[in-house]
LUMLO-788059 format. One line per field, with one value per residue (C-alpha): y negated, x negated, z negated; residue in one letter. Coordinates in nm, 3 decimals. Each point is the difference from the previous one (the first is absolute). Layout:
BEGIN
y: (Y | ...) .
x: (X | ...) .
z: (Z | ...) .
resn: (a | ...) .
END
This chain:
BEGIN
y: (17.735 | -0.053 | 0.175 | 0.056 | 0.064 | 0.129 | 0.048 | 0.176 | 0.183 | 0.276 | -0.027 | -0.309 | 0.071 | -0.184 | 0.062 | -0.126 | -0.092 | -0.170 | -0.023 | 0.293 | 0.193 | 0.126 | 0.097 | 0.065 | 0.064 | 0.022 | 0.056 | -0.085 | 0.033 | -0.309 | -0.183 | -0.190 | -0.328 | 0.085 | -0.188 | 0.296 | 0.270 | -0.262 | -0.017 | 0.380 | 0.045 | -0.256 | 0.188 | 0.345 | -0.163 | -0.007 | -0.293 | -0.293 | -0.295 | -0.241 | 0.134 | -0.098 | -0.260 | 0.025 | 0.133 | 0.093 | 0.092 | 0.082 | 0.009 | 0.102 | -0.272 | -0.232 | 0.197 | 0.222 | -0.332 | -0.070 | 0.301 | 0.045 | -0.338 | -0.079 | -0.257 | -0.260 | -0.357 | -0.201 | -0.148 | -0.268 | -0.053 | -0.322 | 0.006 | -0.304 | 0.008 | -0.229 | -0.071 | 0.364 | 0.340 | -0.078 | 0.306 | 0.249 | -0.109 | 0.163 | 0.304 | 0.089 | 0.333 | 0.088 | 0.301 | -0.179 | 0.174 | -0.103 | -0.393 | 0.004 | 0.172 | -0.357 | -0.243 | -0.042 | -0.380 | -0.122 | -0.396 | -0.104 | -0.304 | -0.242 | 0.093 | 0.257 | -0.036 | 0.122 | 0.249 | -0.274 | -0.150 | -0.258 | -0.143 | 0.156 | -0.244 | -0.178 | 0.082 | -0.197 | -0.027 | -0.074 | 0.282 | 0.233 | -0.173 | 0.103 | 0.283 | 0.032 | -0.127 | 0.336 | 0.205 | -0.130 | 0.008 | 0.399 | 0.096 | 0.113 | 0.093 | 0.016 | -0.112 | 0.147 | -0.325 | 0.090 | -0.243 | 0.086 | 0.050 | -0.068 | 0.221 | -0.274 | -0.268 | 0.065 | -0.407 | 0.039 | 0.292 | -0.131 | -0.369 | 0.198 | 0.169 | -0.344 | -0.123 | 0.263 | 0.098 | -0.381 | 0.019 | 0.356 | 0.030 | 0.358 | 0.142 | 0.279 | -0.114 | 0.286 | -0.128 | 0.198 | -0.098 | 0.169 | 0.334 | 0.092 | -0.003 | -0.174 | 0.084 | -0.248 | 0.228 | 0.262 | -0.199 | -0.199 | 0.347 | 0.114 | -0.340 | 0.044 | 0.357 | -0.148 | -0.298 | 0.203 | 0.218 | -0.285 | 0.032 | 0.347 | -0.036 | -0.228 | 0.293 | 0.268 | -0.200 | -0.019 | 0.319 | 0.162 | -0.266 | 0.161 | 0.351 | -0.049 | -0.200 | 0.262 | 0.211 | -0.256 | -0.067 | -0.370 | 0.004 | -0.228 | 0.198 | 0.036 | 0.134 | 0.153 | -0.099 | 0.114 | -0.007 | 0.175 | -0.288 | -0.187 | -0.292 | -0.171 | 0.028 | -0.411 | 0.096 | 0.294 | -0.213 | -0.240 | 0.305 | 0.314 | 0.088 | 0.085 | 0.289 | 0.209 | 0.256 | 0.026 | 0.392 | 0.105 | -0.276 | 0.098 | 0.417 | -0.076 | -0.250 | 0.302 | 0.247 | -0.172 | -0.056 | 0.346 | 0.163 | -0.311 | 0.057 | -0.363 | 0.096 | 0.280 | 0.037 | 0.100 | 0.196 | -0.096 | 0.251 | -0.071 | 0.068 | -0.175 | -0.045 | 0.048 | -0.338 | 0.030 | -0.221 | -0.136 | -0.126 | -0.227 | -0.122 | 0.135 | -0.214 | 0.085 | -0.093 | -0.253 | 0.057 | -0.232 | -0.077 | -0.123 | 0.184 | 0.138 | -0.073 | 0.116 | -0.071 | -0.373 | -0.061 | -0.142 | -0.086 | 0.002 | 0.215 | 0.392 | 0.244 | 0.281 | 0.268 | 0.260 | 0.154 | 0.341 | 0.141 | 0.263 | 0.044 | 0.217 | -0.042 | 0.068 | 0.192 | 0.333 | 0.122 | 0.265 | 0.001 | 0.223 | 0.147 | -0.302 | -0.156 | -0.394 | -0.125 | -0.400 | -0.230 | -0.055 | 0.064 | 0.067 | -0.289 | -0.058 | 0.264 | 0.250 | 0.120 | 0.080 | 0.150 | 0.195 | 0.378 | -0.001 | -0.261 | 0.240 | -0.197 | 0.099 | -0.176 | 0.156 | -0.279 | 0.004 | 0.007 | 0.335 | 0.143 | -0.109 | 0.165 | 0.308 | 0.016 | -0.017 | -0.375 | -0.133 | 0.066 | -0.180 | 0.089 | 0.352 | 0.245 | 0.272 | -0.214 | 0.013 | 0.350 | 0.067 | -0.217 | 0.191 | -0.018 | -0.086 | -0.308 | -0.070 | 0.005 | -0.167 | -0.251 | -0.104 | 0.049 | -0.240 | -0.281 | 0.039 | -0.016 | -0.324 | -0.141 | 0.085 | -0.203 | -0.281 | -0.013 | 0.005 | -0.317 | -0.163 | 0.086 | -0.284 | 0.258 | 0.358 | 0.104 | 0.171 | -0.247 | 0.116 | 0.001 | -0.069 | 0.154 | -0.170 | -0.003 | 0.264 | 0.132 | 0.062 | 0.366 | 0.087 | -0.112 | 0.290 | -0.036 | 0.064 | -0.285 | -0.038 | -0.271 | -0.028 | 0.005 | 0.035 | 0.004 | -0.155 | 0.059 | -0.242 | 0.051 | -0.198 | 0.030 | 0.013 | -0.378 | -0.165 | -0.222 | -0.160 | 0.018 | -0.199 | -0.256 | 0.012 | -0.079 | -0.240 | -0.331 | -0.341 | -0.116 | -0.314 | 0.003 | -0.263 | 0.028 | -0.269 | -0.147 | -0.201 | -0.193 | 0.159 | -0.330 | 0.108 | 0.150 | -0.026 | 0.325 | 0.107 | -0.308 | 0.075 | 0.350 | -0.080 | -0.272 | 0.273 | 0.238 | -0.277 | -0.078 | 0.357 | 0.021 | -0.326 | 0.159 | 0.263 | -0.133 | -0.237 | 0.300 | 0.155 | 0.184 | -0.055 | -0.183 | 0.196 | 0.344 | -0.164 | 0.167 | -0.018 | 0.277 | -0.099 | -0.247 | 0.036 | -0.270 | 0.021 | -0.267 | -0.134 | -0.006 | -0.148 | -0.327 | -0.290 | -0.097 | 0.327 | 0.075 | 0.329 | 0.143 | 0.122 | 0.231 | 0.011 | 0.220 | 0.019 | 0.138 | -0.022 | 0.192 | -0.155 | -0.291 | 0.049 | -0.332 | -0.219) .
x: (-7.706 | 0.403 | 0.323 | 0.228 | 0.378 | 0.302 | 0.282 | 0.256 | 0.387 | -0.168 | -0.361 | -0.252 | -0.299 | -0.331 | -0.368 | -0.359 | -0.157 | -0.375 | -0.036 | 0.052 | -0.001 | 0.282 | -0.090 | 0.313 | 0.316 | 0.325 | 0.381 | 0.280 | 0.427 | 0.081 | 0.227 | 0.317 | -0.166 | -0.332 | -0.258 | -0.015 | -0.055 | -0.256 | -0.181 | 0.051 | -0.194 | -0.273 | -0.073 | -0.093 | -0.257 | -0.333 | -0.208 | -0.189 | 0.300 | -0.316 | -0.108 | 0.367 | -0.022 | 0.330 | 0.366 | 0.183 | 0.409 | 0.240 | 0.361 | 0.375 | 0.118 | 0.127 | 0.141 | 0.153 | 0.175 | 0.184 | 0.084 | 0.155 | 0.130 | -0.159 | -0.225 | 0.119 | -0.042 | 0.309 | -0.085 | 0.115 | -0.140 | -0.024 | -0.048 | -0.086 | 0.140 | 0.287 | 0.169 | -0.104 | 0.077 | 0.292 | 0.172 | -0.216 | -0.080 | -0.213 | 0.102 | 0.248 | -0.105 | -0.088 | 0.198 | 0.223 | -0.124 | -0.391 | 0.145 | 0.199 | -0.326 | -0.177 | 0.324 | -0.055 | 0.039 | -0.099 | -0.068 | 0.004 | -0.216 | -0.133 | -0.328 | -0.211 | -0.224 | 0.002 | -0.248 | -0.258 | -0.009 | 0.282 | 0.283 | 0.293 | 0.170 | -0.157 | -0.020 | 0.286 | -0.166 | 0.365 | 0.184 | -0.310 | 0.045 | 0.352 | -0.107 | -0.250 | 0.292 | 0.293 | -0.323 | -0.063 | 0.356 | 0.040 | -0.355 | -0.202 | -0.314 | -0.147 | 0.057 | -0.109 | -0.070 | 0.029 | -0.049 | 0.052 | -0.302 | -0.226 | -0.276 | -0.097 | 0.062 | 0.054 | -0.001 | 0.376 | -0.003 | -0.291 | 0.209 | 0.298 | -0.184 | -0.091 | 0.285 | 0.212 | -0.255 | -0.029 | 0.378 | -0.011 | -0.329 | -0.083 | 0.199 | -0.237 | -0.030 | -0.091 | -0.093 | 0.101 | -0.247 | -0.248 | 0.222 | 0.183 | -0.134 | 0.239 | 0.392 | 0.162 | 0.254 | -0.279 | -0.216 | 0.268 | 0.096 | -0.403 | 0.020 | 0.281 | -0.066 | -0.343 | 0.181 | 0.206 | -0.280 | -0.243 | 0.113 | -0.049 | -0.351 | -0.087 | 0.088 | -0.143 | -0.321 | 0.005 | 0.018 | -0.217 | -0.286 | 0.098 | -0.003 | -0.365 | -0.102 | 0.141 | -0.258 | -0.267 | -0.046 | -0.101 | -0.006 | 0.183 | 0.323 | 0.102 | 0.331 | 0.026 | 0.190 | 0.210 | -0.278 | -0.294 | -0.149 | -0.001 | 0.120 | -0.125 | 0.305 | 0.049 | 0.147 | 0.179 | 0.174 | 0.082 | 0.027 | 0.179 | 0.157 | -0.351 | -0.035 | 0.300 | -0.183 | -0.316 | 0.069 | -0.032 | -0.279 | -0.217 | 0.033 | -0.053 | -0.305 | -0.137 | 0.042 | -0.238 | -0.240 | 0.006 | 0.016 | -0.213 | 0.231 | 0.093 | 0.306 | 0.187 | 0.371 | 0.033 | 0.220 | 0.046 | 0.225 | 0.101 | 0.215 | 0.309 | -0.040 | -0.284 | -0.121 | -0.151 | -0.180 | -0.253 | -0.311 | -0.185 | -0.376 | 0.051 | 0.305 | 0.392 | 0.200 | 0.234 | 0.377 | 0.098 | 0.363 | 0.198 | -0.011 | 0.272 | -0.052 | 0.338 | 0.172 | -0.107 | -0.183 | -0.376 | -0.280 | -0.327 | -0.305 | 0.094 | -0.164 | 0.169 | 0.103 | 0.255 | 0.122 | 0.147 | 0.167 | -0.274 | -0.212 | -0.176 | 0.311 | 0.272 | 0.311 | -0.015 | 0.362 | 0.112 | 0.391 | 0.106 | -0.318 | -0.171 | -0.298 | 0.078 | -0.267 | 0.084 | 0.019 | 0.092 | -0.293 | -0.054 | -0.332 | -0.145 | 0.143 | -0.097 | -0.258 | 0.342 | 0.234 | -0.206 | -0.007 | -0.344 | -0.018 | 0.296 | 0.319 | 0.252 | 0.002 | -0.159 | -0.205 | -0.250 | -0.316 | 0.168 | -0.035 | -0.317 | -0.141 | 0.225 | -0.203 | -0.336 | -0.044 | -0.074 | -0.069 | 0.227 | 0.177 | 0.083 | 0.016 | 0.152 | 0.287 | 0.089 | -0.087 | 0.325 | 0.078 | 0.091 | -0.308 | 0.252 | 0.123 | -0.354 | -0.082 | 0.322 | -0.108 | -0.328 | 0.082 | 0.311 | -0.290 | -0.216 | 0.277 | 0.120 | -0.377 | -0.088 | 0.329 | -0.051 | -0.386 | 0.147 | 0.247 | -0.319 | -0.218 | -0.072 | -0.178 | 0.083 | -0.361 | -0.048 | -0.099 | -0.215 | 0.207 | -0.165 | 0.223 | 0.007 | 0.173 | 0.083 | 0.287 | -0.240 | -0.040 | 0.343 | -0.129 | -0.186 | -0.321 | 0.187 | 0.255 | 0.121 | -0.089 | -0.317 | -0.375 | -0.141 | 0.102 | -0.195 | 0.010 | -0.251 | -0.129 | 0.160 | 0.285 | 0.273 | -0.129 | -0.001 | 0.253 | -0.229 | -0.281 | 0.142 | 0.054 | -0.329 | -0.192 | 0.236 | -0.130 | 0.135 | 0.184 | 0.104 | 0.227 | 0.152 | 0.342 | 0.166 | 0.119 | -0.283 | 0.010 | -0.241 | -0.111 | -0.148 | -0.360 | -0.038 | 0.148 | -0.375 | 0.000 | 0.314 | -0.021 | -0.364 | 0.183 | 0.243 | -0.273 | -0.179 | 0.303 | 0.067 | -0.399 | 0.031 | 0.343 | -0.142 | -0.338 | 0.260 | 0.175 | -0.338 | -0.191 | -0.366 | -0.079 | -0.258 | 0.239 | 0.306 | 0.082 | 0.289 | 0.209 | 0.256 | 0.096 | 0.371 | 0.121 | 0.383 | 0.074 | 0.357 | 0.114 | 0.365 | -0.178 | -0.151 | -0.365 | -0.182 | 0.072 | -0.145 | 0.033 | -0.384 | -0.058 | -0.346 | -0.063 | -0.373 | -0.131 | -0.300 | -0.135 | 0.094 | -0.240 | 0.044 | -0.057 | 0.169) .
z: (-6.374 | 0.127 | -0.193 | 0.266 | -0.141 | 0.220 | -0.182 | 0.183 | -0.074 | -0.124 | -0.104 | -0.126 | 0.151 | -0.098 | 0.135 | -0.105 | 0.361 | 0.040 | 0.357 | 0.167 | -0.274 | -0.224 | -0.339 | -0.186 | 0.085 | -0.225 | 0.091 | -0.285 | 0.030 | 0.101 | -0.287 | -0.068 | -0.042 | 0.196 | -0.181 | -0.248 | 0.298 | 0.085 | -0.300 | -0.043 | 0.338 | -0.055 | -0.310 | 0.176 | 0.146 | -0.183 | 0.113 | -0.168 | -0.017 | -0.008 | 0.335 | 0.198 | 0.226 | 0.145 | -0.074 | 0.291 | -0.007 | 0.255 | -0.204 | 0.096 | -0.249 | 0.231 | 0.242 | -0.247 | -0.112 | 0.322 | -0.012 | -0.280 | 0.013 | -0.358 | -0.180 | 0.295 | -0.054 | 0.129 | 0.330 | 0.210 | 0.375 | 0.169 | 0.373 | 0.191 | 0.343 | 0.032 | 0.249 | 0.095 | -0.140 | -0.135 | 0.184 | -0.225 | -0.389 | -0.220 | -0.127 | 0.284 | 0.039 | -0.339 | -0.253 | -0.195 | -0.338 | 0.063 | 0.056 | -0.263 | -0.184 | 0.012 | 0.032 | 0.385 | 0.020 | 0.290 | 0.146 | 0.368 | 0.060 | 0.251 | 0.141 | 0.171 | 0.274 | 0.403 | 0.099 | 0.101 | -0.305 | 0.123 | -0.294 | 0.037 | -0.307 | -0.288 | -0.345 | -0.178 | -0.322 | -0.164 | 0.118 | -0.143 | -0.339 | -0.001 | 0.046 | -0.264 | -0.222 | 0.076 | -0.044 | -0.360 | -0.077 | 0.100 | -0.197 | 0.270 | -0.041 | 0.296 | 0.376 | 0.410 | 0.202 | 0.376 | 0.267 | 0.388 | 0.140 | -0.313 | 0.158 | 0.234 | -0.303 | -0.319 | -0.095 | -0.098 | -0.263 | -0.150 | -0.065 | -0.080 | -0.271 | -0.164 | 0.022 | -0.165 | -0.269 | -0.103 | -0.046 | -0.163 | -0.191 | -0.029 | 0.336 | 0.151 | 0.381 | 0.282 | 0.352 | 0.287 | 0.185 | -0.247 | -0.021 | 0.382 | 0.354 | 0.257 | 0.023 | -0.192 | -0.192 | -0.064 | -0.162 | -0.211 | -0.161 | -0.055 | -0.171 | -0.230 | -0.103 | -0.117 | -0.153 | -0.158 | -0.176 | -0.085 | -0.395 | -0.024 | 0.190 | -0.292 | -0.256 | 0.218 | 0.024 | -0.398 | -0.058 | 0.223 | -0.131 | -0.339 | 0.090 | 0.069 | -0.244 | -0.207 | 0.118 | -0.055 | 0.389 | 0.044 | 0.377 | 0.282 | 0.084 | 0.346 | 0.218 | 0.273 | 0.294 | 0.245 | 0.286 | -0.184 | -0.121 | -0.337 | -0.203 | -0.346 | -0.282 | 0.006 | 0.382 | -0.099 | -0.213 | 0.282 | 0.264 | -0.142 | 0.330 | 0.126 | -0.240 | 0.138 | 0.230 | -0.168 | -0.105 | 0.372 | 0.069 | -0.243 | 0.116 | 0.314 | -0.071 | -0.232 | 0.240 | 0.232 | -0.200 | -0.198 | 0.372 | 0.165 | 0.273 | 0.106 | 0.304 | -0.091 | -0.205 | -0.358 | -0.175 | -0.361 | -0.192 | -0.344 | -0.272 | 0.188 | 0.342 | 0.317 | 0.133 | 0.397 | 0.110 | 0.262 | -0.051 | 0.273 | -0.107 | -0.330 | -0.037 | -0.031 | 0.334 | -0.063 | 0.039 | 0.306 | -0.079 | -0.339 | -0.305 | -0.200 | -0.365 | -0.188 | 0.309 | 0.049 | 0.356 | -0.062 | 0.204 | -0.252 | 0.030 | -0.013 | 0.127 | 0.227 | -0.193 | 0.057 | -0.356 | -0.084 | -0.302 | -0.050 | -0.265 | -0.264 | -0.221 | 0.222 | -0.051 | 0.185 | 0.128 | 0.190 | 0.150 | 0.224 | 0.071 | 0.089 | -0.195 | -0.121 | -0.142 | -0.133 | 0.063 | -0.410 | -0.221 | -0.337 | 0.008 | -0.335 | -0.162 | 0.198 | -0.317 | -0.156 | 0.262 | 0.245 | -0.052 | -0.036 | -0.291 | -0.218 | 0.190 | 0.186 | 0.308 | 0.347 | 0.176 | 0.302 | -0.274 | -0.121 | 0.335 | 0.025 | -0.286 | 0.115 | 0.332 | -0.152 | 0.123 | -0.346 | -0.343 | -0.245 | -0.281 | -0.069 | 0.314 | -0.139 | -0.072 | 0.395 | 0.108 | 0.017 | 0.309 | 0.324 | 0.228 | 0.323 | -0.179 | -0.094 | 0.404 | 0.058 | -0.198 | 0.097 | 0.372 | -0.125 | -0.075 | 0.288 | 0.304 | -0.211 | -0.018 | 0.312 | 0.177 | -0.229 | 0.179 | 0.325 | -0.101 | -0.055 | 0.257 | 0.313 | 0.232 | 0.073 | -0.116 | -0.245 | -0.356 | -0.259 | -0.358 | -0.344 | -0.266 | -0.358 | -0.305 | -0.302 | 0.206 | 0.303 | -0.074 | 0.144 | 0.322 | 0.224 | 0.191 | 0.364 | 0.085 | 0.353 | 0.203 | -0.211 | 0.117 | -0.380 | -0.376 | -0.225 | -0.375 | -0.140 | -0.379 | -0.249 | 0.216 | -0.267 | -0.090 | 0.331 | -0.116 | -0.262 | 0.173 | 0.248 | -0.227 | -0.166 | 0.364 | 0.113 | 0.202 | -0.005 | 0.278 | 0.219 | 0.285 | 0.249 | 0.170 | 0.186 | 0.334 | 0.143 | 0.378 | 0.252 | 0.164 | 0.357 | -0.012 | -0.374 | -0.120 | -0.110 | -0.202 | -0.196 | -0.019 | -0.209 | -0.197 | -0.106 | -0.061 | -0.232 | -0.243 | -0.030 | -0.159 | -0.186 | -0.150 | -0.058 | -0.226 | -0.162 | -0.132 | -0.149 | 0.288 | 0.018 | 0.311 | 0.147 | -0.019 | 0.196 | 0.315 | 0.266 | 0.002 | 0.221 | 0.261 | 0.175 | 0.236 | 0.099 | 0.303 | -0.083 | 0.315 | -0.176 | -0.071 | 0.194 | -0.031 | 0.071 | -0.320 | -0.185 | -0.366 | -0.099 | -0.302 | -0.157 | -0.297 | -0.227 | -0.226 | -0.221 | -0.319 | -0.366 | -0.093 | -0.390 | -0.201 | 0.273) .
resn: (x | x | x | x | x | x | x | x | x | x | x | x | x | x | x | x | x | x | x | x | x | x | x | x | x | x | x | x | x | x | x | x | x | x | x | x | x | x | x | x | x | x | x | x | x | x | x | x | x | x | x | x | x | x | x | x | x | x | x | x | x | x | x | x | x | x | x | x | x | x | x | x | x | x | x | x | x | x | x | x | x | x | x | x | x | x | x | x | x | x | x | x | x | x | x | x | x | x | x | x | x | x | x | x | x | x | x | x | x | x | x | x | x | x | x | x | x | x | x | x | x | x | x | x | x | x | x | x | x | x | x | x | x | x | x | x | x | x | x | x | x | x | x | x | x | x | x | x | x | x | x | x | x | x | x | x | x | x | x | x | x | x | x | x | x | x | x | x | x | x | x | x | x | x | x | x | x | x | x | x | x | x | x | x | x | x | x | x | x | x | x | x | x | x | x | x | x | x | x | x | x | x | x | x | x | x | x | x | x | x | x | x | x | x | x | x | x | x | x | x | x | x | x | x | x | x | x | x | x | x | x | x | x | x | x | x | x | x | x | x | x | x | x | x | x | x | x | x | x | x | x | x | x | x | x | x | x | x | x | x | x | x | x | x | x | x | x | x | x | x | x | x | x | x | x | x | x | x | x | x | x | x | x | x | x | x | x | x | x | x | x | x | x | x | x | x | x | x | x | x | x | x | x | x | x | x | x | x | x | x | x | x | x | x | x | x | x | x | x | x | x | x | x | x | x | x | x | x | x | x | x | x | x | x | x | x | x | x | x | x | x | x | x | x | x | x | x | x | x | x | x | x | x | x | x | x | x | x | x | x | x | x | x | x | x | x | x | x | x | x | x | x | x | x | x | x | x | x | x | x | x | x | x | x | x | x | x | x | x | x | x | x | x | x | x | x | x | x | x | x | x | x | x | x | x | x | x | x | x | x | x | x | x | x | x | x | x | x | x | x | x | x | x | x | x | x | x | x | x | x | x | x | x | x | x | x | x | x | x | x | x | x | x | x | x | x | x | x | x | x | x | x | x | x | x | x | x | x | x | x | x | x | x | x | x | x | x | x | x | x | x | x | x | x | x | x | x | x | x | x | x | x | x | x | x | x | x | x | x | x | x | x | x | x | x | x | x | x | x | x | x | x | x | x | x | x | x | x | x | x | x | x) .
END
């Protein structure tokens, strides 16, 4: 049997999954410090703690860090690249409160690599140790090694790393080439928002073992990452950037499975905000350009998903006879402020309840609400919904949608531009169960040289390290599939040149 765990801005959700099955479900306020809405959660569940064979967590932690610009290790980055790049250093298009967050010291360096593999400088080994020495001296902790073109080699980061760490014993080192796809600058700033988070990952990872352990769970602990699949805590440590969309993942990854409905997009309303996404062979599409985390540019792993402020818990408004509804929400402590619960402040669950939708709290507590701004309302969520859908959409025909989530039952059945709406069981817990049925994953991206009448042959080879990545990382061998394959001809370089994506994915091999 699998705990799945979602904790998200509202609610902690936890389920008790074996197989397909679910056999308990439980849904706790999310908390201040988290672990204790965690443990709270875990506890509603009534299950054997013998009988767990696997712990499985998707957390806002990290994200919630960058955020909030808290808990952020000071950080320097050291690029290799000299003589090149020297027009645009690290952190040159970065909010001057998040660099000063982590110190934002930054080192240009001799090195890097062409896209064929090809030395663009040598390492100087001195000027790194100088290096090493102004990063002592200003107490960082940790350090973002980026090296041009270190998806084709990554010989120089890896030296780097010695070098600086046998000058500064205990310096946390994260590799680019292990965090960002290519785009030089993108992948530098995936790399230092990772760096930068690396001590708090330790602390995270402490206390989440102890939040179970609390609850006498003595089970491998796993985190969910940004592209559904799943990674042991000793590489969440390394890794925290790969946590940062696993809210969405994981609904999206439920709702398939709850629905068994592998191509479709799902709506996941919660407390805070509505998540859309598409699914394609039970998997989340992946967003295709950089990533805006806190207003730095990235290029790592996220899926494609188009938020909205609207939610269970958001603020109802009317002004000047039109119906606002958030995108400011009351979130965890909507228990405490909705009308329903005793409070005084009109959110979208309120209306909900009002309509006949859902039974929560007391009812009689919002007869009073005018049936036209109850209509108003609702037919407030579904236009919104609905046009969100159609920002997502590829095709003009019509998609199936698989609603999920607690804040699912503002949604109606009829949405425009939509062939079917599913509303699985266990709907409300999609989110964790999601998490609790999550594979391993391996995936391959880099630029490789299409030599004439051998593109079969390297295609494969790509194909083959995304498997062998993929059982390294805890997949049992004879579950891995191929998922995807994408070839992009770079028509920009010389060589026949082509970038080729793999992705696969394979079921948990516990004991590993």
């Amino acid at each position: 049997m699998h705990i799945g765990i979602d904790v998200g801005g509202t609610n902690t959700d936890a389920v008790l999954v074996e197989g397909r099955r679910v056999l308990a479900e439980c849904k706790a306020t999310t908390t201040a410090d988290v672990t204790t809405g965690i443990i709270e959660a875990v506890s509603g569940l009534a299950f054997d703690r013998t009988a767990i064979t696997a712990v499985m967590i998707g957390t806002t932690h990290f994200v919630n860090a960058v955020v909030e610009g808290r808990g952020l290790a000071r950080t320097a980055a050291v690029r290799l690249g000299l003589p090149a790049t020297t027009a645009l250093p690290p952190f040159v298009d970065w909010p001057e409160p998040l660099r000063q967050a982590i110190g934002g010291h930054a080192y240009l360096c001799h090195g890097g690599h062409e896209y064929d593999g090809r030395v663009i400088s040598p390492l100087d080994e001195d000027e790194l140790r100088a290096v090493a020495a102004d990063i002592a001296a200003n107490d960082v902790r940790s350090v973002a090694i980026s090296s041009v073109f270190s998806l084709v080699s990554n010989d120089f980061e890896r030296r780097a790393a010695e070098i600086l760490t046998a000058e500064v014993p205990g310096l946390l080192v994260s590799f680019s080439h292990e965090i960002g796809r290519l785009g030089l600058l993108e992948r530098e700033n995936a790399t230092i928002i990772n760096a930068a988070l690396r001590v708090l990952a330790e602390q995270i990872a402490d206390g989440l073992t102890e939040s179970l352990t609390a609850q006498g769970i003595d089970a491998p602990l796993f985190l969910s990452q940004n592209d559904g699949t799943l990674m042991d805590l000793e590489y969440a440590r390394s890794h925290p950037v790969a946590t940062f969309s696993s809210g969405p993942t994981n609904s999206m990854r439920g709702g398939a499975f709850l629905s068994g409905t592998d191509d479709c997009a799902v709506i996941d309303v919660g407390g805070t905000t509505t998540d859309i996404g598409m699914l394609h062979n039970g998997f989340p599409r992946e967003a295709s350009s950089e990533v805006l985390i806190s207003g730095v540019r990235t290029n790592f792993r996220m899926p494609d998903v188009l938020s909205v402020g609207l939610g269970g818990g958001s603020v109802v408004r009317q002004h000047r006879g039109q119906v606002q509804v958030g995108p400011d929400s009351v979130g965890f402590r909507l228990s405490e402020q909705a009308l329903v619960f005793g409070g005084d402040t009109l959110t979208a669950t309120d209306v909900a309840v009002a309509a006949g939708l859902a039974d929560i709290g007391d009812a009689t507590l919002v007869r009073h609400l005018d049936r036209t701004l109850v209509r108003s309302v609702l037919d407030h969520v579904r236009g919104r919904i609905a046009t969100q859908v159609d920002r997502m959409r590829t095709s003009p025909a019509p998609l199936p949608v698989v609603l999920v989530g607690g804040g699912s039952i503002l949604v109606p059945d009829g949405i425009e531009g939509v062939s079917e709406v599913i509303r699985p069981d266990h709907h409300a817990f999609a989110n964790a169960i999601g998490a609790a049925i999550a594979q391993v994953g391996g995936e391959v991206d880099r630029v490789f040289t299409m030599e004439p009448r051998r593109r079969d042959e390297v295609l494969d080879a790509a194909r083959q390290e995304a498997v062998d990545k993929a059982v390294a990382a805890g997949a049992r061998a004879d579950s891995v599939r191929i998922v995807e394959v994408e070839e992009i001809p770079l028509a920009y370089l010389p060589g026949n040149a082509s970038r080729v994506r793999a992705r696969a994915v394979g079921d948990l091999l516990l004991g590993h």
